[in-house]
N, CA, C and O atoms as CSV, one atom per row, in Angstrom:
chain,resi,resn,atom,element,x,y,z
A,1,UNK,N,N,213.806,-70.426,88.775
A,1,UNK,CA,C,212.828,-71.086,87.929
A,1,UNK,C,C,213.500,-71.773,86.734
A,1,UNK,O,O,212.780,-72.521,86.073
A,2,UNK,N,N,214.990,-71.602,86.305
A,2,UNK,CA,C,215.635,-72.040,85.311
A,2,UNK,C,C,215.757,-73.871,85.508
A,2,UNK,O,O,216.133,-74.484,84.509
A,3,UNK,N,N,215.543,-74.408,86.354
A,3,UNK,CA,C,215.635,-75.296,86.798
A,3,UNK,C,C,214.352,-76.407,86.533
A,3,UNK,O,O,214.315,-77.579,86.159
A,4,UNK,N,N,213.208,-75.284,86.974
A,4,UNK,CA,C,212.337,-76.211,86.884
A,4,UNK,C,C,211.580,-75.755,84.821
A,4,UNK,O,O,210.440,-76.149,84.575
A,5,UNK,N,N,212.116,-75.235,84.052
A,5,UNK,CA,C,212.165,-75.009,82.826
A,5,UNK,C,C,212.803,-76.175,82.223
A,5,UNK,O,O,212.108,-76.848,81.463
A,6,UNK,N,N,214.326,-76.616,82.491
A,6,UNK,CA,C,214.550,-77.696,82.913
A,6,UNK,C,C,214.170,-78.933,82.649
A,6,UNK,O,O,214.530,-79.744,81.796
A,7,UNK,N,N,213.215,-78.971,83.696
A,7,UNK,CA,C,212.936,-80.100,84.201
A,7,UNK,C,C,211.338,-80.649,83.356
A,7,UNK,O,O,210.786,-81.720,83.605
A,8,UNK,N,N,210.834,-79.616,82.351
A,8,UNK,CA,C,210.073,-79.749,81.417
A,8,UNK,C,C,208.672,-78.524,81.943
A,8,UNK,O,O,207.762,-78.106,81.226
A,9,UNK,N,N,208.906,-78.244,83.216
A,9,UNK,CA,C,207.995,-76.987,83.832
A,9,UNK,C,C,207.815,-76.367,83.539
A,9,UNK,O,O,208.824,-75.703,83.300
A,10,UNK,N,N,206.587,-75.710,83.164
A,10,UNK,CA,C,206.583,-74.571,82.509
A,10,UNK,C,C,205.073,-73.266,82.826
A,10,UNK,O,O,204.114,-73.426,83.581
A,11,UNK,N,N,205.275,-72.494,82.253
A,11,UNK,CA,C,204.011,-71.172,83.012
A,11,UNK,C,C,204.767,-70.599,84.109
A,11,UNK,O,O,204.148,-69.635,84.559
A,12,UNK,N,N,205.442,-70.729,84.484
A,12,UNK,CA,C,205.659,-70.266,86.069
A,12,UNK,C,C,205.710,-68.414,85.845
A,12,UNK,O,O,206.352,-67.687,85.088
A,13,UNK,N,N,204.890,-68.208,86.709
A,13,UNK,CA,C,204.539,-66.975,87.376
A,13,UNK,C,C,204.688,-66.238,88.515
A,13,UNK,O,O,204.957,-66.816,89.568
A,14,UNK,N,N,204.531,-64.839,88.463
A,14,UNK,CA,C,204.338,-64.438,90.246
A,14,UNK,C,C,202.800,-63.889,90.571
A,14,UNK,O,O,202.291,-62.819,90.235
A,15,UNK,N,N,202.390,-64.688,91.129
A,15,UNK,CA,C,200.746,-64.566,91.275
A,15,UNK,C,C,200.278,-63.449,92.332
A,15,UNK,O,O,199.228,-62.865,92.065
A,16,UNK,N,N,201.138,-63.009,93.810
A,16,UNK,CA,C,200.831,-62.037,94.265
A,16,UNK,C,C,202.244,-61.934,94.657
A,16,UNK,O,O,203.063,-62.787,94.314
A,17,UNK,N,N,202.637,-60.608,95.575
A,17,UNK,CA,C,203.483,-59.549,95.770
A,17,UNK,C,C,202.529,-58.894,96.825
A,17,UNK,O,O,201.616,-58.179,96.414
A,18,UNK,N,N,202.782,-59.207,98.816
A,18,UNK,CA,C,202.313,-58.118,99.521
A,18,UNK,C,C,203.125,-57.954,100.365
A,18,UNK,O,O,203.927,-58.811,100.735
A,19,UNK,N,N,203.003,-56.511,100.908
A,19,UNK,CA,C,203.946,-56.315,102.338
A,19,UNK,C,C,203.383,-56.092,103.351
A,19,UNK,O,O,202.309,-55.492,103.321
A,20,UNK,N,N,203.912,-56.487,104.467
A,20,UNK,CA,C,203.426,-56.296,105.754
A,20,UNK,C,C,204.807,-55.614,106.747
A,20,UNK,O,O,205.749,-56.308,107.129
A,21,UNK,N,N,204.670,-54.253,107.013
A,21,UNK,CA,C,206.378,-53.932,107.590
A,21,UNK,C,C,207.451,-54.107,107.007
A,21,UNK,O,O,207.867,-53.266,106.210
A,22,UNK,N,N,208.213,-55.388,107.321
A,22,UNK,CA,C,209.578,-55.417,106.832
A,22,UNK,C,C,209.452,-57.068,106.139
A,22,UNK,O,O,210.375,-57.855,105.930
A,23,UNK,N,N,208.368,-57.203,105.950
A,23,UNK,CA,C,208.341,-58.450,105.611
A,23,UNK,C,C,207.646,-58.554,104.165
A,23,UNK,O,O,206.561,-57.975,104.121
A,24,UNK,N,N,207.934,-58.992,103.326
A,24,UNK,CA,C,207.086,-59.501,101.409
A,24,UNK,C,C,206.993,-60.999,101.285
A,24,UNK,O,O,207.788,-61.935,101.368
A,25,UNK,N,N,205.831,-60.868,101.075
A,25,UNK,CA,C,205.616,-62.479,100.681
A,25,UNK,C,C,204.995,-62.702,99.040
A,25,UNK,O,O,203.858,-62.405,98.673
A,26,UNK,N,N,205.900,-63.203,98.340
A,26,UNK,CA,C,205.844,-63.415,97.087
A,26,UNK,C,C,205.304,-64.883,96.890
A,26,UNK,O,O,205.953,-65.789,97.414
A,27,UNK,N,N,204.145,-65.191,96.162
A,27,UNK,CA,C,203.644,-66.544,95.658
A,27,UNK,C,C,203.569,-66.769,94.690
A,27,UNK,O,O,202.965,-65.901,94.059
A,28,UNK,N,N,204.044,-67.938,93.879
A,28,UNK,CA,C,204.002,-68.338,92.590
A,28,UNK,C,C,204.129,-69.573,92.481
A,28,UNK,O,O,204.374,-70.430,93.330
A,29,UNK,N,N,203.917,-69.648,91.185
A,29,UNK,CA,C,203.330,-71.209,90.457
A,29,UNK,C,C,203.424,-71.564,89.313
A,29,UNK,O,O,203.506,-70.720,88.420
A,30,UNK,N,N,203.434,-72.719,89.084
A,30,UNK,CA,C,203.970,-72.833,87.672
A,30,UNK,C,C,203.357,-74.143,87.540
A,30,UNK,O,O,202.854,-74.646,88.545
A,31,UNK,N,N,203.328,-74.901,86.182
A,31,UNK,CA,C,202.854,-75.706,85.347
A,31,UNK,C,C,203.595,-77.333,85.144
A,31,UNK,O,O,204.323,-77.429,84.156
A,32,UNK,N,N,203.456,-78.478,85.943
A,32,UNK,CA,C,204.895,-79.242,85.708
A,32,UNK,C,C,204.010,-79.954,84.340
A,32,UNK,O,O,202.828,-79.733,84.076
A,33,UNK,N,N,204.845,-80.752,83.670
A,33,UNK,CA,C,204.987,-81.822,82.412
A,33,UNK,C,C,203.565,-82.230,82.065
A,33,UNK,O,O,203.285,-82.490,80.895
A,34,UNK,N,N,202.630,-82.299,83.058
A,34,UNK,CA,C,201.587,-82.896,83.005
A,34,UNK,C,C,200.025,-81.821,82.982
A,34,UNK,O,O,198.882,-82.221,82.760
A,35,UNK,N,N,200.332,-80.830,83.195
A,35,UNK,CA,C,199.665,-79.714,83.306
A,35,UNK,C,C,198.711,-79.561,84.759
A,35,UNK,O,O,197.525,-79.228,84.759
A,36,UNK,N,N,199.541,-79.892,86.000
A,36,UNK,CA,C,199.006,-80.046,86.983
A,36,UNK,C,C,199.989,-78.167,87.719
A,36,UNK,O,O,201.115,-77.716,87.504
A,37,UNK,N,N,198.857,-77.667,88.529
A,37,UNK,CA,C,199.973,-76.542,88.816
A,37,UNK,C,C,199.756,-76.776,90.349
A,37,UNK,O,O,198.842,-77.175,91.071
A,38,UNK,N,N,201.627,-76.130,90.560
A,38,UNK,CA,C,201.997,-76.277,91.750
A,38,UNK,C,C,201.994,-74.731,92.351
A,38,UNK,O,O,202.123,-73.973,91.390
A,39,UNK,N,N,201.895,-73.994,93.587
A,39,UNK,CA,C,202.267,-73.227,94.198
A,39,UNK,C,C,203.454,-73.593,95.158
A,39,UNK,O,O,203.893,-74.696,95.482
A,40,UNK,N,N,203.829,-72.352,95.503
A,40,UNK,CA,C,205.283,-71.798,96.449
A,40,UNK,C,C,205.162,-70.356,96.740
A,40,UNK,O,O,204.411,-69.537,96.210
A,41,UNK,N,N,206.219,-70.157,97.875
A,41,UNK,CA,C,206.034,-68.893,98.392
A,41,UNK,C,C,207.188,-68.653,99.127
A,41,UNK,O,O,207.574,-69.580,99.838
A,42,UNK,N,N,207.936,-67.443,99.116
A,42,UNK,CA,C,208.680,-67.068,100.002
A,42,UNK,C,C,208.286,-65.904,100.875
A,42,UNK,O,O,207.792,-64.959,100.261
A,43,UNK,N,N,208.363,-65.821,101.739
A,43,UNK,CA,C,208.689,-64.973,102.623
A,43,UNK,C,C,209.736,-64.149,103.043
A,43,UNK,O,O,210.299,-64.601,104.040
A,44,UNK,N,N,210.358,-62.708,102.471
A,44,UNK,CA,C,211.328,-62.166,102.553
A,44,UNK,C,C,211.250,-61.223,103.677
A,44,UNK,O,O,210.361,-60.387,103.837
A,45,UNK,N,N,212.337,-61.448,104.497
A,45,UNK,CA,C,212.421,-60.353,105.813
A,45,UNK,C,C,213.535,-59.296,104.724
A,45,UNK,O,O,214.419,-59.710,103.976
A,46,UNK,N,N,213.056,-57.659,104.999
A,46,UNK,CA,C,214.104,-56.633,104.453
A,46,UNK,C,C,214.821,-56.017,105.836
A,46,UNK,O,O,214.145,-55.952,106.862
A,47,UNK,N,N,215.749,-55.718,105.829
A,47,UNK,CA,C,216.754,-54.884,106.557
A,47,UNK,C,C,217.267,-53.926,105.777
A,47,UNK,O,O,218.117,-54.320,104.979
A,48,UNK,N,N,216.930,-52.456,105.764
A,48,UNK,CA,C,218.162,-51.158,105.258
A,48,UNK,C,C,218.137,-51.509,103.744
A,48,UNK,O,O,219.192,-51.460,103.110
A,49,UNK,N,N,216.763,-51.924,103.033
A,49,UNK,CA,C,216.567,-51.991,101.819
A,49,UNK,C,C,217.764,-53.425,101.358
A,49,UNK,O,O,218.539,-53.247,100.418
A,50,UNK,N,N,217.766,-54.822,102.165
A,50,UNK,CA,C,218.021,-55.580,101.691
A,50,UNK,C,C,217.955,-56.841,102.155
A,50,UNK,O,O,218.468,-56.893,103.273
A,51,UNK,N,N,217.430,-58.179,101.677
A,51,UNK,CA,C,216.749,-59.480,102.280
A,51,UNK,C,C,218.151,-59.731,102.870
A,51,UNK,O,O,219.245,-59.779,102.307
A,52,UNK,N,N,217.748,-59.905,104.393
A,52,UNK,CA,C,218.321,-60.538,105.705
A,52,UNK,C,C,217.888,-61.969,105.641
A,52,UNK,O,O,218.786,-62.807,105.565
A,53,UNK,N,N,216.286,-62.485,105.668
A,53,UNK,CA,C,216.008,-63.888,106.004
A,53,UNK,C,C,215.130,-64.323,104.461
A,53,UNK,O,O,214.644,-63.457,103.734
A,54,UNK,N,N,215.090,-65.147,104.297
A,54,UNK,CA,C,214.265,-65.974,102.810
A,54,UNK,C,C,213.415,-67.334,103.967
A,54,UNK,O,O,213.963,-68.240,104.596
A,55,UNK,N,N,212.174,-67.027,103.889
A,55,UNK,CA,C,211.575,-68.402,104.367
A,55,UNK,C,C,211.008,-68.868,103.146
A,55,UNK,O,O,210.788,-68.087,102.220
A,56,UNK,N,N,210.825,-69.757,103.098
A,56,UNK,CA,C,209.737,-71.565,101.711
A,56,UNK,C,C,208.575,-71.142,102.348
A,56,UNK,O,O,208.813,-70.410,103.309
A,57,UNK,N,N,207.552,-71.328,102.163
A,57,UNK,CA,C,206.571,-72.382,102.712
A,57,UNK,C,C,205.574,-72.616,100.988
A,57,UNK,O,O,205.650,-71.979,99.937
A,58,UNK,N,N,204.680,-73.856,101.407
A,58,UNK,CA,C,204.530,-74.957,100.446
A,58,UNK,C,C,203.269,-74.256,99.937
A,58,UNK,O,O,202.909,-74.185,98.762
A,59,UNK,N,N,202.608,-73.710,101.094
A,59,UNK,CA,C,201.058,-73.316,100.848
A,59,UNK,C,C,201.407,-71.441,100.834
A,59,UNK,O,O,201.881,-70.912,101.839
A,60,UNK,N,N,201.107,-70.670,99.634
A,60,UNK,CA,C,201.295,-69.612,100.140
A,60,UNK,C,C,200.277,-68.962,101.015
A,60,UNK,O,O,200.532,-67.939,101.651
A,61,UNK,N,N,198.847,-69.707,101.050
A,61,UNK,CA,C,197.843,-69.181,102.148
A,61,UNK,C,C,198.829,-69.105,103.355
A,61,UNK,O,O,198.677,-68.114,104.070
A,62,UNK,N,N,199.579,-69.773,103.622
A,62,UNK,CA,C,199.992,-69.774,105.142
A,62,UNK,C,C,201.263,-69.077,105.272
A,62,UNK,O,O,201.750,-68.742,106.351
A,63,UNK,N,N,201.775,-68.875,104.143
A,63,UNK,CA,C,203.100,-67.617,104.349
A,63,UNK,C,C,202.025,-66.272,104.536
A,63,UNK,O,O,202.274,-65.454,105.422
A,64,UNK,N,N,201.199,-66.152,103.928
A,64,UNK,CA,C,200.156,-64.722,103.949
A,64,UNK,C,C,199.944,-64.777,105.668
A,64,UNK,O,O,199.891,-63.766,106.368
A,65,UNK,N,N,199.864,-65.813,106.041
A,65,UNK,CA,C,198.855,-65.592,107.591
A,65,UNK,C,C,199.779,-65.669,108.413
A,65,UNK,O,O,199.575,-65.026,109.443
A,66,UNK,N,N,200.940,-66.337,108.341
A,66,UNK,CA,C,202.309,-66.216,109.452
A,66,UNK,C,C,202.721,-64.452,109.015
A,66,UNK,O,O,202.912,-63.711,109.979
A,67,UNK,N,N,202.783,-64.144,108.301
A,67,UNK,CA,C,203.278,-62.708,107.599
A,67,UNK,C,C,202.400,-61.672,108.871
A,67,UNK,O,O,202.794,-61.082,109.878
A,68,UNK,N,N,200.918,-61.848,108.142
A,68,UNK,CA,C,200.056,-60.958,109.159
A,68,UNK,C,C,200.093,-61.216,110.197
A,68,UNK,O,O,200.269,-60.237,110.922
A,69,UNK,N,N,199.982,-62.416,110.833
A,69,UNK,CA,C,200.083,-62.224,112.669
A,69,UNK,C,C,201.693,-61.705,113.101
A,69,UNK,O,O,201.742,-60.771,113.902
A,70,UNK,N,N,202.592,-62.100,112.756
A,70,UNK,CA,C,204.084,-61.294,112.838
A,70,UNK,C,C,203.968,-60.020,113.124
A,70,UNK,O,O,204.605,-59.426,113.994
A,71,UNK,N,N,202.751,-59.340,112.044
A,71,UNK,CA,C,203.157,-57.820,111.835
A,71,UNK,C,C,201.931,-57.619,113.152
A,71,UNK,O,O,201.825,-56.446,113.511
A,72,UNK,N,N,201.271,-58.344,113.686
A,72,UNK,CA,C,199.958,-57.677,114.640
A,72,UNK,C,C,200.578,-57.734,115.595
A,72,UNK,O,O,200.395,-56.802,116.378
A,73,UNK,N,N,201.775,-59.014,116.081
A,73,UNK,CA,C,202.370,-59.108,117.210
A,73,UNK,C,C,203.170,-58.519,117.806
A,73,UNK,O,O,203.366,-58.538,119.022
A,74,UNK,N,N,204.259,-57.346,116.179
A,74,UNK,CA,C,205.228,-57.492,116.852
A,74,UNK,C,C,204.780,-55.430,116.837
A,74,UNK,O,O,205.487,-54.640,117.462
């Protein structure tokens, strides 16, 4: 987030924190120059108490719903 502080961005937060198995999906958002707010989201796979994979996605509704069907499927 030092980056987009930066870049004149500002507020940025962590808006939720859930787990599903071995998987956390963290969403947050922040404030750019103009006071328009953006969301983001990662998706962290854990292994043996430590992130193996980091996914983006743009919308965190849809890191939440790839997260849950993962965990129904697998």
């Amino acid at each position: 987030m030092d980056w987009r502080k930066k870049a004149g961005d500002h507020d940025g937060r962590v808006d939720s924190v859930e787990q599903r198995g071995n998987r956390v999906v963290v969403a947050f958002s922040w404030l750019d120059r103009s006071n328009k707010r953006h969301e983001w989201a990662q998706v962290l796979e854990l292994r043996d108490d430590k992130i193996v994979s980091i996914q983006d996605y743009a919308k965190p509704s849809s890191a939440a719903l790839v997260t849950r069907l993962r965990a129904v499927l697998t």
